[in-house]
C-alpha positions in Angstrom: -101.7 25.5 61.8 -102.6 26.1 65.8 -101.5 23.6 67.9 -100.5 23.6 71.7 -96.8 24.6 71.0 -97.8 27.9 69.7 -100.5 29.3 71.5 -99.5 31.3 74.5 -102.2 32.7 76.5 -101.6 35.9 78.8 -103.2 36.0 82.6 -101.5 36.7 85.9 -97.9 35.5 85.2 -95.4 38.4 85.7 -94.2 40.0 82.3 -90.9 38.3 81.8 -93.0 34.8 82.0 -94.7 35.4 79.2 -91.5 37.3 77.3 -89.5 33.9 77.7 -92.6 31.7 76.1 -93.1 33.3 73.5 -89.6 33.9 72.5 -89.3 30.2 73.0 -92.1 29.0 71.1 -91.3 31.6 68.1 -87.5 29.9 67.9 -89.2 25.8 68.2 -92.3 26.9 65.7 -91.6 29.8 63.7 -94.5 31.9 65.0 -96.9 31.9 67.9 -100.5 32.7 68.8 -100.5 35.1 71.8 -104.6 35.2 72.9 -106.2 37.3 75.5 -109.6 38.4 76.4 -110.6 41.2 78.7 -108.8 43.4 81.1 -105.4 41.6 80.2 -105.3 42.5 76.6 -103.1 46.0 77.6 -100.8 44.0 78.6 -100.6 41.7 75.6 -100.5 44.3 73.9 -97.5 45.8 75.5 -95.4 42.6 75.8 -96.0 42.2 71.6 -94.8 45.9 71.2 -91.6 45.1 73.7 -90.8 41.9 71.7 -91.2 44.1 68.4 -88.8 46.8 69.6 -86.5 45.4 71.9 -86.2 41.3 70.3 -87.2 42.3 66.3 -90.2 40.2 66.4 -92.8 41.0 63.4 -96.4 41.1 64.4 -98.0 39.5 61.3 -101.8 39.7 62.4 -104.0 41.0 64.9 -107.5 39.8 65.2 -110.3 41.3 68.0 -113.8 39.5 68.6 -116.1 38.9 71.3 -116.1 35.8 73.5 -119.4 34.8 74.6 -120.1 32.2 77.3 -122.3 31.2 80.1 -121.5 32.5 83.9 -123.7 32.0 86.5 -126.7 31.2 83.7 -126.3 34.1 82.2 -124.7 34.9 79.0 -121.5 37.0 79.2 -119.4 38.6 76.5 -115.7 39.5 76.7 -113.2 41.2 74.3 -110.9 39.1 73.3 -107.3 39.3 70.7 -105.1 37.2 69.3 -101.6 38.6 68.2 -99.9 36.2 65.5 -95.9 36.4 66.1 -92.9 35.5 64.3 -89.2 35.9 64.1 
């Protein structure tokens, strides 16, 4: 079930931010949602591979999609990923 406690989503925060939250939220919860959309999804994808080597994190899921929303009145579509995460 997705809730606020297990949902991290990645942006601007420097790596080690985002390391620390998830490896909290995978201890409280059991598993986490790490989302991202656009030209930040390398570096999800790179913080999921560290935790999976370096902290022995299992990536149960990954799902990719298209986000599509207004900007400027004008329809816009961005890649976006969600990386399920547990210990």
């Amino acid at each position: 079930m997705e809730n606020k406690e297990n949902v991290v989503f990645f942006g601007k925060k420097s790596y080690g931010v985002y390391v620390k939250a998830l490896m909290v939220a995978i201890e409280k919860n059991g598993f986490v949602l790490f989302k991202t959309r656009g030209k930040n999804i390398p570096g999800a994808i790179n913080i999921s591979d560290f935790l999976k080597r370096e902290k022995g994190v299992k990536i149960d899921s990954v799902t990719i999609g298209t986000d599509t929303y207004e900007f400027e009145g004008k329809e816009k579509r961005s890649p976006e990923i969600e990386i399920k995460l547990s210990k």
